[in-house]
N, C-alpha and C positions, 0 to 999 in steps of 0.2 A: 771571333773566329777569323785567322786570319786568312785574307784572300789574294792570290797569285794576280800578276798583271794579263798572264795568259794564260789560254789552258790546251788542252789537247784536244781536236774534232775530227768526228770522218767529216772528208772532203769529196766531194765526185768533181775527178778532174776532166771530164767530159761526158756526156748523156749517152749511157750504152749498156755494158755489160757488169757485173761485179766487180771486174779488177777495176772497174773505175773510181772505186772508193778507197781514200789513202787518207792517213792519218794527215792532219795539218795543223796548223795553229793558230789561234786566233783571239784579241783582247778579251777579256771575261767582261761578260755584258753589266751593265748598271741598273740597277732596276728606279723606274721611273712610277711616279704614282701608283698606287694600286699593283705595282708586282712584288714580288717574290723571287729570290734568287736563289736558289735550290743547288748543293756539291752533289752531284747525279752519284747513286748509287747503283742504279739499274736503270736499261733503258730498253724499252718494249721495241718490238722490231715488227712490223706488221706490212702487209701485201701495197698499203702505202707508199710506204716506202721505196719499194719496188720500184711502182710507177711512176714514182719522181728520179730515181735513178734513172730510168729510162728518156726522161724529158715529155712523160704523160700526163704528169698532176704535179704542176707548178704551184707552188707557194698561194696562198689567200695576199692580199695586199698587206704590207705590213710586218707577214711573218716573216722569222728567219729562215735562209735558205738550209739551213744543216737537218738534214734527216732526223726525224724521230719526234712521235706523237705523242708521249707517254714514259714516265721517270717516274724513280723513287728515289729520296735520296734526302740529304736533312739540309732544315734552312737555312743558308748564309750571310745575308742578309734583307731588306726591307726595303719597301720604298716610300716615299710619302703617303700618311692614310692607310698605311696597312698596322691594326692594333693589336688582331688574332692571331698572330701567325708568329709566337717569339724565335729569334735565333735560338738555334737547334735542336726545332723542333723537325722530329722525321714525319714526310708526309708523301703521297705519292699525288700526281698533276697530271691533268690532261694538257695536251700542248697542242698548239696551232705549227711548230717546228721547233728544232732545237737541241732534240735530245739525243744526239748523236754526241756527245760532249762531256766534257768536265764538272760542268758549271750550265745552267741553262734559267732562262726567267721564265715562268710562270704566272698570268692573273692570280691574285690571291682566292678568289671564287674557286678558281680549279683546281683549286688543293683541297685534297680531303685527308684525313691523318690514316695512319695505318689500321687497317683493322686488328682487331686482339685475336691472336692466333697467325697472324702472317707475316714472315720475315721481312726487312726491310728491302731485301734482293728480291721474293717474290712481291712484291707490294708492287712492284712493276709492269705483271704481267692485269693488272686490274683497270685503269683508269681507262685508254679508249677502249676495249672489249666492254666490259662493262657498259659505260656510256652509252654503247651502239646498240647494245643489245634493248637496254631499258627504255630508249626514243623509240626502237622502231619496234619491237616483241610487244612492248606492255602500251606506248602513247600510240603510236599509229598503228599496231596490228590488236591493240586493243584485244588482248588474249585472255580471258577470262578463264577461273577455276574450272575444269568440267570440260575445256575444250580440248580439242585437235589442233596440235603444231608439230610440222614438217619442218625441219634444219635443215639443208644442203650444206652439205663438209662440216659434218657434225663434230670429227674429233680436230678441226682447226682452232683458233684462239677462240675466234666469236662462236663457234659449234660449241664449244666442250663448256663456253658460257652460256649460252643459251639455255643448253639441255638441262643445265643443273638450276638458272633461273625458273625454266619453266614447270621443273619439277616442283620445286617450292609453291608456286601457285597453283597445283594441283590439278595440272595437263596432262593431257595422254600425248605421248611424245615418239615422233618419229624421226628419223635420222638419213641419210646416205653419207655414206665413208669410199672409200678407194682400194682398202683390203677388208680383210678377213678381220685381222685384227684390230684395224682398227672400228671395226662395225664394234668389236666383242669392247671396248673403249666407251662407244655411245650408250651402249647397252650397260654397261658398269655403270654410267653418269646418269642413267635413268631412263633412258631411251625403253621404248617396248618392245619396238623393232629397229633395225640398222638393216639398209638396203646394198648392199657393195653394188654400186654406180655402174661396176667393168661386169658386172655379171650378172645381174636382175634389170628388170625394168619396174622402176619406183613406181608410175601410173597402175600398173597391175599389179602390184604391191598392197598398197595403198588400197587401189577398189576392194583387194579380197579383204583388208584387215577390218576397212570397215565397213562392210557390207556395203560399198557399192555408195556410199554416202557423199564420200570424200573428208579431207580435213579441213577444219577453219580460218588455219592460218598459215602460210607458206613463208620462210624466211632464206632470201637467196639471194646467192653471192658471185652466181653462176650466169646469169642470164642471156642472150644469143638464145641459142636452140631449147634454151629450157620451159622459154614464157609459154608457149603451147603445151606442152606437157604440166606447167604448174597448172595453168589455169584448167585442163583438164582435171585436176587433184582439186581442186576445192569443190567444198561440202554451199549450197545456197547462202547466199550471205556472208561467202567466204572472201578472207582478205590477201591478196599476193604483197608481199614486203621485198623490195629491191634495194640490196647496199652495194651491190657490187656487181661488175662486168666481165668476170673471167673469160667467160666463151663471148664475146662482144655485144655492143649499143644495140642492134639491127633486127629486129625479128618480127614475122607478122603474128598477129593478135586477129583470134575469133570475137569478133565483137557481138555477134548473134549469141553465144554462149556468156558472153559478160551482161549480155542485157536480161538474157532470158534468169540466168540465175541469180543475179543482182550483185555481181563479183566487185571487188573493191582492189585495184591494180597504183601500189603508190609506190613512191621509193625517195630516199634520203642520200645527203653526206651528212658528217659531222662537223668537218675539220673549219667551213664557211661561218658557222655559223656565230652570232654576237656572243660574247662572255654573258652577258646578262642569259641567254638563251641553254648553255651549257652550265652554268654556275644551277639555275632551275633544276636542270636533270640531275647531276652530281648531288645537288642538297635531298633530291628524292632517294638516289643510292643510299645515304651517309642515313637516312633514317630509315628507310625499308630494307635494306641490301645488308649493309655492313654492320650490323649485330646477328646477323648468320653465319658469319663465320669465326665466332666465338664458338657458337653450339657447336661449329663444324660440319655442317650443313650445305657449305660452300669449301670452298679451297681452289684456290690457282694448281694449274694446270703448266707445267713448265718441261716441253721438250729436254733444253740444253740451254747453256749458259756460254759466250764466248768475250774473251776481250775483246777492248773496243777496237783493237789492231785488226782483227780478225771479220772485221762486218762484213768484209767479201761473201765469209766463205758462212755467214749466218743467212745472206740473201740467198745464196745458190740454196742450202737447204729449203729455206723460205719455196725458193720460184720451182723445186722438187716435189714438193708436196710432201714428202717421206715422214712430216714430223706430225706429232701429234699435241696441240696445247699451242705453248707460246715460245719464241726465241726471245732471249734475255741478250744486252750485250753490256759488259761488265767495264767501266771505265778504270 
């Protein structure tokens, strides 16, 4: 396959607003031991992102500065020690950065092949949604068949994953969205209820649906003003799951009600974490996960597609909320 000396990148040419990202160019990387060099065919766009545009969530050590957690695209070539992975083979990869690009490297661990039944353009919107969901839904909220799971921004990339994984394992599934329509979205993916955020209040939702019980496991992306109100929704023994800071870091916690009902309040990244630790989770997908969407049991979720020239105006959408699923940005 032959490969270009350079290739084309968003660039953010200073920490601020969308127009900050302009296309630029930069050597195509070499992959060194154990990577994989991947011609990007889709590149997942996620709230990440955002906050590194902004100058909020700097690079892991190591990584590349160019935007983007998540590609599809076929193999280009190899690095030393890698045996499974032939040139041109299509695969989609989790990334530490990079995938704002042409060309982008990979661990060979973080590639899993495409599932049967999903394009190579959608195979995009799978690697960190997926990922985040399976550590922290199934390892740390330890959600078992039979239980109760709360989404907050159920039709976003990790919502609309969620709800379809936790369907599969045989959850009763609750949702909040932002419209109307997009509740009737959660609801389509399996949801039992979808709460619109701007017009109910989820706590009294919740009490009525389940008699007063609460749900088992809460997954949020929201947190600031939320953590009182989640912890209010869990059921005894209930687990609150935090990935994300939308509404901010800050908020007081009843600890009389976390002790009295034996609440379990934990939260994660992804992006830190060893390859050894991520290759773990991904090898779990590639054998639980991605033989359902053969049957068709699963499927990506895909807003809009935009070129890579275009990433400005994929973030504005993004930092809108307007969309539903995943932003693709097309190299």
């Amino acid at each position: 396959m032959a490969i270009p000396g350079t290739m084309r990148v968003v660039d953010i040419t200073e920490p601020g607003a969308p127009e900050a990202l302009r296309i630029g160019s930069r050597p195509v990387p070499v992959p060194g031991a154990g990577d994989v060099l991947i011609r990007v065919a889709a590149s997942g766009v996620n709230r990440a992102d955002t906050m590194q545009r902004k100058g909020n969530y700097p690079p892991p050590p190591g990584a590349s500065d160019i935007l983007g957690l998540e590609v599809s695209g076929t193999v280009a070539a190899v690095g030393e020690g890698v045996s499974d992975l032939p040139v041109g083979a299509d695969v989609c990869a989790l990334l530490t950065g990079g995938g704002y690009a042409e060309y982008c490297l990979a661990p060979a661990p973080q590639c899993l092949p495409i599932p049967e039944g999903v394009s190579l353009t959608g195979a995009a919107a799978l690697p960190e949604a997926y990922a985040t969901v399976w550590t922290n839904v199934v390892d740390r909220g330890r959600l078992k068949e039979g239980e109760t799971l709360l989404v907050h921004g159920g039709s976003s990339g990790i919502g609309t994953v969620a709800i379809q994984l936790a369907r599969l394992f045989g959850a009763r599934i609750f949702a909040t969205a932002g419209t109307p329509a997009k509740c009737a979205t959660c609801v389509e993916l399996g949801a039992e209820r979808a709460v619109d955020y701007r017009a109910e209040d989820f706590v009294a939702v919740l009490r009525e649906a389940t008699g007063g019980r609460g749900v088992d496991v809460i997954l949020d992306m929201v947190g600031g003003a939320y953590l009182q109100r989640n912890v209010a929704s869990l059921a005894i023994e209930g687990r609150l799951v935090i990935i994300a800071l939308m509404e901010g870091a800050q908020a007081e916690l009843d600890l009389a009600r976390l002790m009295s009902r034996r609440l379990t309040v934990t939260g994660a990244t992804l992006r830190a974490r060893a390859v050894e630790e991520k290759a773990g989770i991904l090898a779990a997908l590639r054998e639980r996960v991605w033989p359902r969407f053969a049957s068709g049991e699963l499927r990506p979720i895909v807003h809009a597609t935009y070129p890579l020239a275009d990433a400005a105006e994929a973030h504005r959408v993004m930092e809108s909320s307007v969309h539903t699923g995943k932003l693709l940005l097309i190299p």
